[in-house]
C-alpha positions in Angstrom: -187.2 39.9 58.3 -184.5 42.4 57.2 -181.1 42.0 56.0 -179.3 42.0 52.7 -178.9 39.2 50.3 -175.5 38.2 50.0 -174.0 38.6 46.5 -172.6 35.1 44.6 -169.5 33.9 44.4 -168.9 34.7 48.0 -165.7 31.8 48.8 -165.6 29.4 51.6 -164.4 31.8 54.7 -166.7 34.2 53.8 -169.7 31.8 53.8 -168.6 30.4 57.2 -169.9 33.4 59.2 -172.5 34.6 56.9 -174.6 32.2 55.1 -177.6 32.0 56.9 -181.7 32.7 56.9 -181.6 36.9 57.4 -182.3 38.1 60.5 -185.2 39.4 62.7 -187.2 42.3 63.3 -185.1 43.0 66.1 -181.8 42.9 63.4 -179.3 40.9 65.9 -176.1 39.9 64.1 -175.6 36.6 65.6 -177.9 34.1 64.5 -181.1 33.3 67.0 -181.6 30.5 68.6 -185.0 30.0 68.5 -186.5 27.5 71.3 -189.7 26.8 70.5 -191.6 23.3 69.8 -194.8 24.9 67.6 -194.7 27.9 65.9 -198.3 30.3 66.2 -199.8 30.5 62.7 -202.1 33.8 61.6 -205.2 31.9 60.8 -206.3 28.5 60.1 -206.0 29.3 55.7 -202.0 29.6 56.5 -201.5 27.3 58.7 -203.1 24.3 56.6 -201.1 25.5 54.0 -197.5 25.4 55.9 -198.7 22.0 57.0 -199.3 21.4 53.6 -195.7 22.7 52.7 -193.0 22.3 55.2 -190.7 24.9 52.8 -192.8 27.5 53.0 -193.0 27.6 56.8 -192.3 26.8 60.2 -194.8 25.0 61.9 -193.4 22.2 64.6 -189.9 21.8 65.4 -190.0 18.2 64.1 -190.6 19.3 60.9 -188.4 22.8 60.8 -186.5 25.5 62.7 -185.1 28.6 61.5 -181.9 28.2 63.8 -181.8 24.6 62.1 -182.5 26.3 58.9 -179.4 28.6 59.0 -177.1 26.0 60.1 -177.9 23.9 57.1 -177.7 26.7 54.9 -174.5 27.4 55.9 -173.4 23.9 55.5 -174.8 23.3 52.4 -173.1 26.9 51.0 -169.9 25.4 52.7 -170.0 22.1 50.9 -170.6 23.2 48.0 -174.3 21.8 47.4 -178.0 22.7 46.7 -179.2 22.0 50.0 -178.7 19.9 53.2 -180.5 18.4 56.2 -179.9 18.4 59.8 -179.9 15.1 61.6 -179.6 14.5 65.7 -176.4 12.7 65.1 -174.1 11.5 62.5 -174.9 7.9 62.8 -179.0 9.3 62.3 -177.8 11.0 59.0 -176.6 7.8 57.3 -179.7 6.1 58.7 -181.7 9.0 56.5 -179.6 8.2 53.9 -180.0 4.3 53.7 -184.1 5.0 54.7 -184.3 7.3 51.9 -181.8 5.7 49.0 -182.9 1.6 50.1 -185.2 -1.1 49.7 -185.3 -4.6 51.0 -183.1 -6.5 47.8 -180.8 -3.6 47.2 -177.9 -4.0 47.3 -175.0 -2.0 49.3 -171.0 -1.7 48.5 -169.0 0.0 51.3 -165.5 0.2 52.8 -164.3 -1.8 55.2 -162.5 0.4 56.9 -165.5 2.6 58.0 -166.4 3.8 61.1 -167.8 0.3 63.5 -170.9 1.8 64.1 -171.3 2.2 60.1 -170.8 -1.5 59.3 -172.4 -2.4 61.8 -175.4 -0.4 60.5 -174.9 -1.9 57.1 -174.3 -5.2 58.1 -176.7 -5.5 60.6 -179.7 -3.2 61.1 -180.4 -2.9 57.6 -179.5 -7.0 57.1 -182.8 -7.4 58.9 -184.7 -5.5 56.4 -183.1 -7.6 53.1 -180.5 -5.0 52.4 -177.0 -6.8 51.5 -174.0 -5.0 52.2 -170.4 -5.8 50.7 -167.2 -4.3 52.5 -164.3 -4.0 50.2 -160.9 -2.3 50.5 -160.9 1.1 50.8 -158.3 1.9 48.3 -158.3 -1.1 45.6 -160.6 0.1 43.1 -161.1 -3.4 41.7 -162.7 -4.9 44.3 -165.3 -2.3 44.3 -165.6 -2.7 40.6 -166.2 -6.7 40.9 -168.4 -6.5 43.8 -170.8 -4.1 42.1 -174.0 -6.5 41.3 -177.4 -5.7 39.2 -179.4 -4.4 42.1 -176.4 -2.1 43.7 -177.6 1.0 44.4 -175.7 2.7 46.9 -171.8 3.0 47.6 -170.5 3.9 50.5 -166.9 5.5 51.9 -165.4 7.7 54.2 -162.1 9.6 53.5 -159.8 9.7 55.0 -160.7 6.7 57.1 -161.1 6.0 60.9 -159.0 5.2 62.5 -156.4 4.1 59.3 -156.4 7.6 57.4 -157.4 5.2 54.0 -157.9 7.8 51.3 -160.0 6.6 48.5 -160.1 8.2 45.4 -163.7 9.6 44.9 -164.0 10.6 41.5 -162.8 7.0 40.3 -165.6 5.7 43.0 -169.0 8.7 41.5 -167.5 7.1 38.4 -167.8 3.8 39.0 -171.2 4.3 40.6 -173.0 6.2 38.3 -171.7 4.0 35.5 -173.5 1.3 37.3 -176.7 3.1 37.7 -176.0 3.8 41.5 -175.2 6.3 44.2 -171.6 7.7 46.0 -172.2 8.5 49.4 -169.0 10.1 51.3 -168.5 10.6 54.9 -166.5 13.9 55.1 -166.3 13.9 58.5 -162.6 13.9 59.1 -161.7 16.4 56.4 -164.5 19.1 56.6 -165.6 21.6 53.8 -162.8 22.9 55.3 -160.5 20.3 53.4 -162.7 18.9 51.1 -165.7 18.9 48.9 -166.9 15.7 47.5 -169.3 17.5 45.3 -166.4 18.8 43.4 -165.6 14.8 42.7 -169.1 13.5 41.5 -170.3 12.3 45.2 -174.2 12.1 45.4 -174.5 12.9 48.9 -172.3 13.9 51.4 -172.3 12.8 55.4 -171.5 14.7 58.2 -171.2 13.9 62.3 -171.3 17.9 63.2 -170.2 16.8 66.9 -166.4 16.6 65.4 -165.0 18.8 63.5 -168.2 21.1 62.5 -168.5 22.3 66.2 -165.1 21.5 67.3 -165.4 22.2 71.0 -167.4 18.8 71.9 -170.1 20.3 72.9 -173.1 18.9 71.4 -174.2 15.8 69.3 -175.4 16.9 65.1 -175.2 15.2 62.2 -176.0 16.3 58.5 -176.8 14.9 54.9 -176.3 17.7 52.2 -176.9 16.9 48.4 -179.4 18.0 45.9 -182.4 19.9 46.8 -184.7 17.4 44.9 -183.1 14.4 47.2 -183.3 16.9 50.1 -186.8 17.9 49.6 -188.7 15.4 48.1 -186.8 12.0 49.8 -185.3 13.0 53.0 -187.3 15.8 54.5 -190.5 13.4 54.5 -188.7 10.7 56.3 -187.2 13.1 59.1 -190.7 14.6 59.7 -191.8 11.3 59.8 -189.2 9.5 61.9 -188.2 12.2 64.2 -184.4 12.2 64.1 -184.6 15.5 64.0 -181.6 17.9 65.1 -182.1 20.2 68.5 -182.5 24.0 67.9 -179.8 24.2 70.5 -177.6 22.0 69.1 -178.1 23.5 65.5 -176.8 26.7 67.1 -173.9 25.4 68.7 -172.4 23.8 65.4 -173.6 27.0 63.5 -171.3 29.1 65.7 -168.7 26.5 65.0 -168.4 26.6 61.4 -167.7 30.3 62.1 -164.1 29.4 63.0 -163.8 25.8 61.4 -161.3 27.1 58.5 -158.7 28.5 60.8 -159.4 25.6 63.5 -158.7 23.1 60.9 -155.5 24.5 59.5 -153.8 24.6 62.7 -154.6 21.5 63.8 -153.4 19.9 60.9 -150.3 21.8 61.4 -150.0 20.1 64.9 -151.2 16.8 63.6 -148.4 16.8 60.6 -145.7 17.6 63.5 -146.9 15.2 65.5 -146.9 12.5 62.7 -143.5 13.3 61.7 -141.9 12.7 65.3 -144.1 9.8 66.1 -142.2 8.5 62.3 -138.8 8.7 63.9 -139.7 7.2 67.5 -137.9 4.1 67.7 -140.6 2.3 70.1 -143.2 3.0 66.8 -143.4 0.8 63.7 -146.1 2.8 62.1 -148.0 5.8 62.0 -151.2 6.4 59.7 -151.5 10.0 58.5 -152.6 11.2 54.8 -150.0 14.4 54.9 -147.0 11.9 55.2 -145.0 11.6 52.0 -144.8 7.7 53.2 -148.6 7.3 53.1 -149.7 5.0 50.2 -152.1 7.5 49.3 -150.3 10.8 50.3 -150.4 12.5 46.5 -154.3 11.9 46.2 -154.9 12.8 49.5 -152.9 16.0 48.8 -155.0 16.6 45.7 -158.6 15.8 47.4 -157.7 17.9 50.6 -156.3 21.2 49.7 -153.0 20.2 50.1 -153.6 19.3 54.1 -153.7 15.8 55.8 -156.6 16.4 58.4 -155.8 16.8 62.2 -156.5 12.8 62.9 -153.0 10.3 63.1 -152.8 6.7 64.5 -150.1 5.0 64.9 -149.2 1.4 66.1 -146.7 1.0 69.1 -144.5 -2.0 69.4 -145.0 -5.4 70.8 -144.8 -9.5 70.5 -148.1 -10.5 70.7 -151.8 -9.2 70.8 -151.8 -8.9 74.6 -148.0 -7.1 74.3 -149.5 -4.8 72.0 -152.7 -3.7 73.6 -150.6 -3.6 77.0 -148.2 -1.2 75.2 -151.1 0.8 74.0 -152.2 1.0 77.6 -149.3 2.0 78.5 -149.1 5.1 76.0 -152.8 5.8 76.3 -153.0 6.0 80.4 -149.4 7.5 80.6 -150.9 10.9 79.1 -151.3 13.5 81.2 -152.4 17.2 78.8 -154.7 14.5 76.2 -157.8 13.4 77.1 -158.7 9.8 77.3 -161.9 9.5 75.0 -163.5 8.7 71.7 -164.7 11.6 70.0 -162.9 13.6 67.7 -162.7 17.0 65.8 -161.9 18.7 69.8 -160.0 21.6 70.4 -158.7 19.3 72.9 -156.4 16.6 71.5 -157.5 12.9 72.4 -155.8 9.5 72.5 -157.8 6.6 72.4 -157.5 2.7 71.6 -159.9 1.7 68.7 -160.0 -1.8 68.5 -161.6 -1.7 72.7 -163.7 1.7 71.6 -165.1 2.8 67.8 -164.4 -0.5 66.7 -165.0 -3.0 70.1 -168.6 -4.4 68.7 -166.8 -5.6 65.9 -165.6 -9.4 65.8 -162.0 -9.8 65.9 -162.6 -11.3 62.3 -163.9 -7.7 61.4 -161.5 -5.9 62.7 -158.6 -8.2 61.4 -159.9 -7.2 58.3 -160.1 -3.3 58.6 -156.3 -3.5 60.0 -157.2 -2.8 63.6 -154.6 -4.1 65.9 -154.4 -4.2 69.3 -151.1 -1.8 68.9 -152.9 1.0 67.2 -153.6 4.0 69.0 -155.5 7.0 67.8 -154.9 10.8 67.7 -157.1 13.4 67.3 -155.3 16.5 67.3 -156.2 19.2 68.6 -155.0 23.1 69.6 -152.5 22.5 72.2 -148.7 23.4 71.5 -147.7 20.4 69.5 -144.1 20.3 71.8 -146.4 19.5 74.6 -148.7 16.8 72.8 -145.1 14.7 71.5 -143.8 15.1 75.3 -147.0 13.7 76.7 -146.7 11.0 74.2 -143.4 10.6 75.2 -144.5 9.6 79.0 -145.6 6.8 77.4 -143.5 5.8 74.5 -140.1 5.5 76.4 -141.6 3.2 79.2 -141.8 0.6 76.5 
């Protein structure tokens, strides 16, 4: 290896494109990608050793990659913590998490107005294994006060929420938690490193789905948990080696080369998202629209305080209508009218996309759940993206005045 060690106090941009493991022999200046399954060892003493000690080596890509290496470096210098971990998805991150943090009789308090796939985790998967789970509201700090029992151990948010925008306040939330004896746990997902650093607010861990914003192209499905390297190390690396949700060296690559550009990717589209959001406000055929960098957001100051002043690149709105079949045929309406967006569920694209949450992220809930995280059948999500934001309000507009 070769390569200089880059000084401290290097700032966010900077660590983007450079934090990584140094490079080769060979002295290439973008990362490899190394595609290999086992890794040849110099003798049998070594190799037991390695085995012995997963940080000291490469060995099997279950267990470790150097591409996968340097993309958590970088994360982890991004965020703000000691170390992180890659996962094959986002969803297989807060499986580590709950794997690594859980036991059957623990107890678990999260928001409501989390990702479906989340609650769904929560409420069933780990339900089968005698973990209880408590949603409250995202933003009422009370209820997550009173639901806190003796055996809580972990709490759970992600802000701004999906699809609602929800900000919580996280510093309130590590207090709360650590005052109880538990954990925060924060899905960053919407905002980014870019935005926002729950470290900087007490969170314990932090979550990431590197398929959105991290690689911001949709190329590839990652996922991430950074936090200390003792939780890293010692609780999490074991369990990955172990249960194999282990993140591809291609992959890792992709999303390493994405967080090269995610600073100046994320400003504009939250330039284009707060446009958007401001003439979806002032449509006549809209009765709401959900985005954090609106000064009529409930939680527009914190959010402006947690999120370096920016409101993320995500808005949903709700269309008009008389009923919950009006409503979801309006969304239709809006949703298949669009001709630039694409129809689809990720988010975090260059490409702006449209989609209708309460038949996609949110479908496997019951219409009780979804009732309850504020998911009409009129609400239609935006994720934002890099196209001229004139042309993503006209497409809209193919839609909106049909109504």
């Amino acid at each position: 290896m070769n390569g200089k060690k880059l000084p401290p106090g290097l700032r966010r941009e900077t660590l983007a494109v450079r934090a990584a493991l140094p490079p080769s022999q060979w002295g290439e200046n973008s990362e490899a990608l190394y595609l290999t399954s086992g890794f040849v060892q110099p003798d049998a003493e070594t190799s037991a050793h390695r085995f012995a000690n997963p940080q000291e080596g490469y060995t099997y890509a279950r267990t470790s990659n150097p591409t996968v290496t340097s993309f958590e470096l970088r994360l982890a210098a991004m965020e703000g913590t000691e170390a992180a971990i890659a996962t094959s998805t986002g969803m297989a991150a807060i499986l580590l998490l709950c794997m690594g943090v859980l036991k059957a009789g623990d107890h678990v308090i999260c928001s409501r107005s989390v990702f479906g796939s989340t609650m769904n985790l929560f409420a069933k998967e780990f339900g089968k294994f005698g973990v209880e789970s408590t949603f409250v509201s995202q933003t009422d700090l009370d209820e997550w006060r009173k639901a806190v029992k003796p055996n809580t151990k972990l709490l759970f948010a992600e802000t701004p929420t999906n699809p609602l925008t929800d900000v919580c306040d996280i510093r309130a939330l590590s207090e709360l938690a650590h005052g109880a004896g538990a954990l925060l746990a924060v899905d960053n997902c919407f905002c980014s490193p870019a935005l926002q650093r729950p470290i900087e607010f007490g969170a314990d861990f932090i979550i990431h789905s590197g398929t959105k914003y991290l690689d911001g192209q949709g190329r590839v499905m990652a996922g991430a948990l950074c936090g200390s390297a003792k939780w890293i190390n010692d609780v999490f690396a074991p369990i990955v080696r172990t249960a194999g949700m282990t993140l591809a060296p291609f992959n890792a690559w992709v999303v390493l080369k994405g967080l090269e550009t995610l600073d100046i990717r994320m400003r504009q589209q939250c330039a284009n998202a707060l446009q958007v959001a401001q003439f979806l406000q002032a449509h006549p055929n809209v009765t709401r629209v959900y985005y954090p960098g609106l000064e009529s957001h409930p939680q527009h100051a914190l959010a402006m305080r947690q999120q370096s002043g920016l409101g993320g690149a995500v808005v949903s709105f709700d269309v008009k209508g008389r009923d919950p079949a009006g409503l979801r045929a309006n969304a239709f309406k809006v949703i298949d009218s669009a001709q630039v967006m694409s129809i689809a569920t990720n988010l975090g694209d260059t490409k702006s996309i449209i989609s209708h949450s309460a038949t996609t992220s949110h479908g496997r809930l019951s219409e009780e759940q979804r009732q309850a995280a504020g998911i009409g059948q009129g609400l239609i999500r935006l994720a934002v993206g890099l196209e001229h934001p004139l042309d993503i309000q006209d497409d809209l507009l193919r839609g909106l005045e049909q109504l």
